[in-house]
LONUBA-331081 format. One record per residue (C-alpha): residue in three letters; residue number from 1; x, z, y. Coordinates in nm, 3 decimals, padded with zeros to 5 digits. Each point is the difference from the previous one (the first is absolute). Layout:
BEGIN
[atom Ala,NUM,[X,Z,Y]]
...
# end
This chain:
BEGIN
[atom Unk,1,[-00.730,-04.365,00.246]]
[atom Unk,2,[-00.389,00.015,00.087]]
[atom Unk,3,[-00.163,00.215,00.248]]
[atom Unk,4,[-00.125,00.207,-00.251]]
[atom Unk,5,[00.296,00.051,-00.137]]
[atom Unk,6,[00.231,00.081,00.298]]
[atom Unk,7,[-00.311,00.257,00.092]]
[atom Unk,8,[00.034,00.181,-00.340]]
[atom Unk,9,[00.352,00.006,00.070]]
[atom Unk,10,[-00.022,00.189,00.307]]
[atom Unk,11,[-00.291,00.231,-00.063]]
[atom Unk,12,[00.296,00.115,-00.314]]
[atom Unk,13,[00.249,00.016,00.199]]
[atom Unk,14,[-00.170,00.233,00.278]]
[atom Unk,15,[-00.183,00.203,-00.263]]
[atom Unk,16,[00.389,00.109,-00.175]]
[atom Unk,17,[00.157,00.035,00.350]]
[atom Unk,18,[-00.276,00.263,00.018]]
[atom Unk,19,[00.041,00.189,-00.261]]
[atom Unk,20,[00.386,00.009,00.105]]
[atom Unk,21,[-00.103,00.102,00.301]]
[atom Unk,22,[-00.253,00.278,-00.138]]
[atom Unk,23,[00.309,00.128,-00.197]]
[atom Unk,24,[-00.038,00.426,-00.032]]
[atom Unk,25,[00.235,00.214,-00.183]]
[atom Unk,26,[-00.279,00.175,-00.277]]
[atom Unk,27,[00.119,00.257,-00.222]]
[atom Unk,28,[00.112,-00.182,-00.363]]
[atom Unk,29,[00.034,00.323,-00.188]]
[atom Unk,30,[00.165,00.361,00.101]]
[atom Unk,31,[00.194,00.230,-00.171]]
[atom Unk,32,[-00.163,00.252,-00.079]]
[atom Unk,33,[-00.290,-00.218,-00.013]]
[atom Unk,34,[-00.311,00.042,00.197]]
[atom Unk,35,[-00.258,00.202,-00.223]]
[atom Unk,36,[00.252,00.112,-00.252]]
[atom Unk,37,[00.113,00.334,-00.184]]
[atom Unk,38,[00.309,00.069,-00.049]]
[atom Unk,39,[00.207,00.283,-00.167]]
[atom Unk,40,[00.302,-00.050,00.152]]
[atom Unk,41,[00.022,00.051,00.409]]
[atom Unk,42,[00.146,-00.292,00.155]]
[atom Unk,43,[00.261,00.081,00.296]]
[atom Unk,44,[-00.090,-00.312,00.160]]
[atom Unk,45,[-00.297,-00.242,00.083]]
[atom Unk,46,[00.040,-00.365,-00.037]]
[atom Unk,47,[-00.269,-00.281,00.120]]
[atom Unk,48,[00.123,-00.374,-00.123]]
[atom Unk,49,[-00.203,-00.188,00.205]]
[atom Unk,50,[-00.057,-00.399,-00.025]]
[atom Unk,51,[00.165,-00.066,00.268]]
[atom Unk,52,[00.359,00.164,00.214]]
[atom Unk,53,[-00.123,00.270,00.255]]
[atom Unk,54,[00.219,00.084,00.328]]
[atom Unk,55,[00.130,00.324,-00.097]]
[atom Unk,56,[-00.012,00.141,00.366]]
[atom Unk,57,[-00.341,-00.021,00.019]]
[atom Unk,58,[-00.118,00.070,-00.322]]
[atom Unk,59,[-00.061,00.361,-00.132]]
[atom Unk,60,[-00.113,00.174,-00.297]]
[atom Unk,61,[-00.146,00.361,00.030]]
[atom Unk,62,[-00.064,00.221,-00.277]]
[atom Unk,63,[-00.278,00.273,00.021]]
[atom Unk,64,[-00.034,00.341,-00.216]]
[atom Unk,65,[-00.331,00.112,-00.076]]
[atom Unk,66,[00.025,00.220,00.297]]
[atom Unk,67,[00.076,-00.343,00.251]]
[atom Unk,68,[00.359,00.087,00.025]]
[atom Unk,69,[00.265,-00.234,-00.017]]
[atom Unk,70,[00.240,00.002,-00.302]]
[atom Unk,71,[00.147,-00.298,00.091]]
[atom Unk,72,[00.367,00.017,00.110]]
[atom Unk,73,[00.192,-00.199,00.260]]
[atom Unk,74,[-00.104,-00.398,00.097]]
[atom Unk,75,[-00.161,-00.246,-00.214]]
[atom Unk,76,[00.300,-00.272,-00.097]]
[atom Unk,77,[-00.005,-00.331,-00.154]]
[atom Unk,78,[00.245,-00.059,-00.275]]
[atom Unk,79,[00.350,-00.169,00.053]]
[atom Unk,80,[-00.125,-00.283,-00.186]]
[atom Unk,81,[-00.345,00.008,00.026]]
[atom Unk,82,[-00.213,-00.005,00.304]]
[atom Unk,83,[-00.323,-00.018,-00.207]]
[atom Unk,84,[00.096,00.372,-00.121]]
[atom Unk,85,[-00.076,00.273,00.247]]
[atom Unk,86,[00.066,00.349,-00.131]]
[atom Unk,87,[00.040,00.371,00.127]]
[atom Unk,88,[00.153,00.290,-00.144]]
[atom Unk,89,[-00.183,00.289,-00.021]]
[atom Unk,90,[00.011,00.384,-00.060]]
[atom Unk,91,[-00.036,00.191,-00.318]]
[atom Unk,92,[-00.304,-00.065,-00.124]]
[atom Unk,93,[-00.228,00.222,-00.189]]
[atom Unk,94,[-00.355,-00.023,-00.183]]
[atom Unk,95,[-00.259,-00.156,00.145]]
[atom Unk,96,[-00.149,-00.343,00.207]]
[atom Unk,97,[00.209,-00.125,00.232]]
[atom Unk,98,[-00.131,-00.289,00.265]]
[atom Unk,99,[00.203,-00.272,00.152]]
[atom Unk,100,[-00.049,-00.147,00.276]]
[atom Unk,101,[00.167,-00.354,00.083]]
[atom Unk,102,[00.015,-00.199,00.317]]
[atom Unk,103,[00.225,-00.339,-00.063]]
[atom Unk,104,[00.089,-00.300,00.255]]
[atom Unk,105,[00.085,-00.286,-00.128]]
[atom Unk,106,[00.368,-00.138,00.086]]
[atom Unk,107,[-00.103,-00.379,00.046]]
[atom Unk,108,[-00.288,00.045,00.202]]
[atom Unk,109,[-00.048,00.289,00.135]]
[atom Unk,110,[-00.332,00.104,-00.175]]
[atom Unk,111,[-00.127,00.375,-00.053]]
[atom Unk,112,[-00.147,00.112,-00.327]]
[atom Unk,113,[-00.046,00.345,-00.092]]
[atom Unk,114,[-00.178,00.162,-00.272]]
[atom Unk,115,[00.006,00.341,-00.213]]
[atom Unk,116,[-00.029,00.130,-00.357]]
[atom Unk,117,[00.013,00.313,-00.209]]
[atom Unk,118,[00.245,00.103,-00.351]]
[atom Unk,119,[00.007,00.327,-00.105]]
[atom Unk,120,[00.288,00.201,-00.217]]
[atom Unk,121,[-00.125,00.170,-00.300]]
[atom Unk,122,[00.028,00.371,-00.040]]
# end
């Protein structure tokens, strides 16, 4: 193998270590998803993230128009899921609803956080 080519080889190697390394868990898609109307109210939150999230330090909070919580009891990860966080919440009624997310990621320890808005239709 040349010079070159053993170079090449390690400048790929270190630049995919790093983006293992640089690893978050970011939101995939929610349920109800972010920016959405529904007609139904949902009586729980879910966040599917792209990664599993360490359920004792992750949390999802969900805020009335009025900035109080509707959300009901910890944020949990599902039995055979990690990527899925979700929280139960209270009966819902009409209006915007925004949730707030704060996820750590199990491998590495990593914080994201993030929020987002759905509203239920009247």
């Amino acid at each position: 193998m040349s010079m070159r080519a053993i170079a090449l080889t390690a400048v790929a190697v270190m630049l995919l270590s790093n983006s293992a390394v640089c690893a978050h868990a970011e939101v995939a898609s929610s349920n109800p998803p972010a920016g959405a109307t529904v007609q139904t109210a949902p009586t729980e939150v879910s966040i599917t993230f792209t990664e599993e999230v360490e359920p004792k330090f992750s949390t999802i909070e969900i805020l009335d128009a009025k900035g109080k919580r509707v959300d009901q009891g910890p944020a949990k990860t599902e039995p055979n899921d990690a990527k899925i966080l979700s929280v139960a919440v209270k009966p819902l009624t009409a209006g915007t609803y925004k949730v707030i997310w704060h996820a750590i990621s199990s491998d590495d320890s990593h914080k994201t956080k993030g929020t987002y808005q759905f509203t239920i239709k009247p």
